[in-house]
N, C-alpha and C positions, 0 to 999 in steps of 0.2 A: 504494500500500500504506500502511496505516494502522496507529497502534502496536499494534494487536490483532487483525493479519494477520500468520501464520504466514508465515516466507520460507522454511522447506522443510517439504514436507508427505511423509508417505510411505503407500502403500499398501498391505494386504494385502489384492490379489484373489482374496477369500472366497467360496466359495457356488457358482461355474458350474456343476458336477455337479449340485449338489442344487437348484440353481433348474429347471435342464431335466427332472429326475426328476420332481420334483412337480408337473411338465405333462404327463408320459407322455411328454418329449422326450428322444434320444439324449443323452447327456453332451455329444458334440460340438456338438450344436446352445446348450448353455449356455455354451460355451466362444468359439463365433460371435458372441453374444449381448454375450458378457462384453468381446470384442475392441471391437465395435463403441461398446459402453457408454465403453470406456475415450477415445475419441477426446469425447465429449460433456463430461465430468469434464476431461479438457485443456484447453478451451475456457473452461470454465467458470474456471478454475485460475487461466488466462494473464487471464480477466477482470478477475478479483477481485485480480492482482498479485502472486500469489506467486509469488518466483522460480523454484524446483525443486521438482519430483514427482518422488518416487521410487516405481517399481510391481516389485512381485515378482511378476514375469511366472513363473518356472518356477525353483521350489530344486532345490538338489544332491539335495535327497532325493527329488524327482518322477518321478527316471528308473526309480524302481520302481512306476509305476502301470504298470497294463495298457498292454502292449505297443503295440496300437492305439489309446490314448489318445495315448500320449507321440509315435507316429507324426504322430498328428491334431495334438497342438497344434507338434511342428516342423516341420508343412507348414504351417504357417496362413501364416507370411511368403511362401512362394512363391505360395501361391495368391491371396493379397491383395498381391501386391507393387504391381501398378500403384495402386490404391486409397492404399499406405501413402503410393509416390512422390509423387502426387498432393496427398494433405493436408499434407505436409510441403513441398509448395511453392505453399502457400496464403501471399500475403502479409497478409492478416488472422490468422493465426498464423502465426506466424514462430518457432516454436520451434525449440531445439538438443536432437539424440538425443544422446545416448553412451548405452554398454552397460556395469555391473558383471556379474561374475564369470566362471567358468572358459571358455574359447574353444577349448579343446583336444579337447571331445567334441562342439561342436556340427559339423554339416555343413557340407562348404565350402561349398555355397550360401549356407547362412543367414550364414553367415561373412562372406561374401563382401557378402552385401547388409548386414550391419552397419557392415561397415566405409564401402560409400559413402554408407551414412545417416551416418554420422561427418562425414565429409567434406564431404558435401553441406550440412549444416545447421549448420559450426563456425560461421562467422561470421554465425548468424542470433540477433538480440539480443534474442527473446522469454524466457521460460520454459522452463528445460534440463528436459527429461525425460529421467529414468534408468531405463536398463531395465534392470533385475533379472535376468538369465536365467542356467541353470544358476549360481544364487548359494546362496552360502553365508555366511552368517558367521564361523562360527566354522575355514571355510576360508579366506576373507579375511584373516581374523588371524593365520592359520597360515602362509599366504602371505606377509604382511608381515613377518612374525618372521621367515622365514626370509628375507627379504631383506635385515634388518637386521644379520643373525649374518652372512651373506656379507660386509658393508662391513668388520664387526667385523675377521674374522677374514683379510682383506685390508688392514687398517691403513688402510679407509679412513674408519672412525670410532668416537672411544672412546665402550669402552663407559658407561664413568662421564658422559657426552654425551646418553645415551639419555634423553629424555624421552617424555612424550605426546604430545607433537608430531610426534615422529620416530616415531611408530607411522600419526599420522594422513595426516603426508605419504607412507606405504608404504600406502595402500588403495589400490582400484580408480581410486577418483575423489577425488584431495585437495582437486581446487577447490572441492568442494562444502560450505557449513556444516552445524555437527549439526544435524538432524531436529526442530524445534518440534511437529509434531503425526504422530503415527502414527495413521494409522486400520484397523483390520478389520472386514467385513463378514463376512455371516454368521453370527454369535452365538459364536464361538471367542471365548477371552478370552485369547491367549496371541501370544506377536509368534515364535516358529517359526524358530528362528534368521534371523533378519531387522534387519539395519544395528544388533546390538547396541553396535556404539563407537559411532555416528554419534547412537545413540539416547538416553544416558545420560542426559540431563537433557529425555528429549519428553514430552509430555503425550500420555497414551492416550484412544485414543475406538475404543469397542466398540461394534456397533447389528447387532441379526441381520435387518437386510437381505439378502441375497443380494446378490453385484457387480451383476450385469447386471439387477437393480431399483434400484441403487443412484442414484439421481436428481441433478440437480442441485440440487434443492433438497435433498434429504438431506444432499449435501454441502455445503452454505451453512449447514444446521443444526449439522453438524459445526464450522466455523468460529465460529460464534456460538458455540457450549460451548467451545470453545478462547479464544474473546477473553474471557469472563466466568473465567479461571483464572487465579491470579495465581501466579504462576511465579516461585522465591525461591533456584534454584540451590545449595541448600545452606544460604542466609543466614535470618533471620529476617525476619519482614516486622514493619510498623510496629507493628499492631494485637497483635501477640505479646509488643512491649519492656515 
């Protein structure tokens, strides 16, 4: 990785519905399409040396799409389970899974094969993928708040103590750094409650590709417009004094 390599990228998987419509193809088949695409952009990912991807596989909000959608895409693990086992025990990637958000409304299957993707892939030293599933944001932070009023109101930490720290060690995934490049496919211009703490200072990059057109070189062009941005945290940069 080079000083104008992003070390966490994040994604919003924009577009599956409306790529397979404007082929005459079920939604589902966009969603297949979009899975599949996603293993190629990892590859591609753990290439070029970024540490973490982050992909927003399915928000809090999605459980209101048609019934048989949200069916289809929480069987897509069981029915690609062996395929998922299998790439994940490729030692030419060697990437580590975890999972952000809620685990209380997924099924115990999917549960259950989350967790031995955890397991299975801790101590693989590649590029951590994060998967996104039933996430939220601005429940994440709700989450975290309230685990911090719990310490509080337990004496086991003052509240005058409370920093942005102690917000960020109460997320899903503390180990993870903030976000350098968010991207959406698509042509949405907007991040949909998606890793708003984690994001505060990333550089955005919009392109209405559809996901599962979304190439590997789209994504290399993506990094190239992120390495040409100079990023100043708040501060001025030279050219401004």
């Amino acid at each position: 990785m080079n000083n104008t390599t992003p070390k966490h990228v994040a994604i919003i998987l924009d577009g599956n519905g409306r790529w397979a419509t404007k082929r005459g193809l079920p939604r589902s088949m966009g969603h297949q399409k979009g899975a599949t695409n996603l293993k190629k952009i990892v590859q591609t990912a753990h290439e070029e040396g970024i540490e973490v991807m982050s992909v927003f596989a399915f928000s809090t909000e999605n459980w209101r799409r048609p019934q048989d959608e949200v069916d289809f895409l929480m069987g897509l693990p069981k029915a690609r389970e062996q395929e998922i086992l299998d790439a994940l025990e490729n030692p030419e990637l060697p990437i580590r899974v975890v999972f952000s958000g809620r685990r209380d409304r997924i099924n115990p299957y999917n549960r259950a094969l989350m967790e031995k993707i955890e397991h299975d892939t801790a101590h693989h030293p590649g590029l951590i993928l994060n998967i996104c599933l039933d996430y939220g944001a601005q429940d994440e932070l709700a989450q975290a708040a309230k685990a911090i009023a719990l310490k509080v109101a337990s004496n086991d930490l003052n509240v005058d103590d409370i920093t942005p720290q102690t917000l960020s060690e109460h997320l899903y995934q503390p180990i993870l750094p903030p976000v350098d490049l968010l991207i959406r496919t698509s042509g949405e211009q907007r991040i949909s409650n998606f890793l708003l703490w984690q994001s505060a200072y990333a550089e955005f990059y919009f392109t209405k590709t559809h996901w599962p057109a979304f190439t590997p070189k789209k994504f290399k062009e993506a990094l190239t417009a992120y390495g040409s941005r100079t990023r100043r945290f708040g501060k001025v940069s030279h050219d401004e004094k």
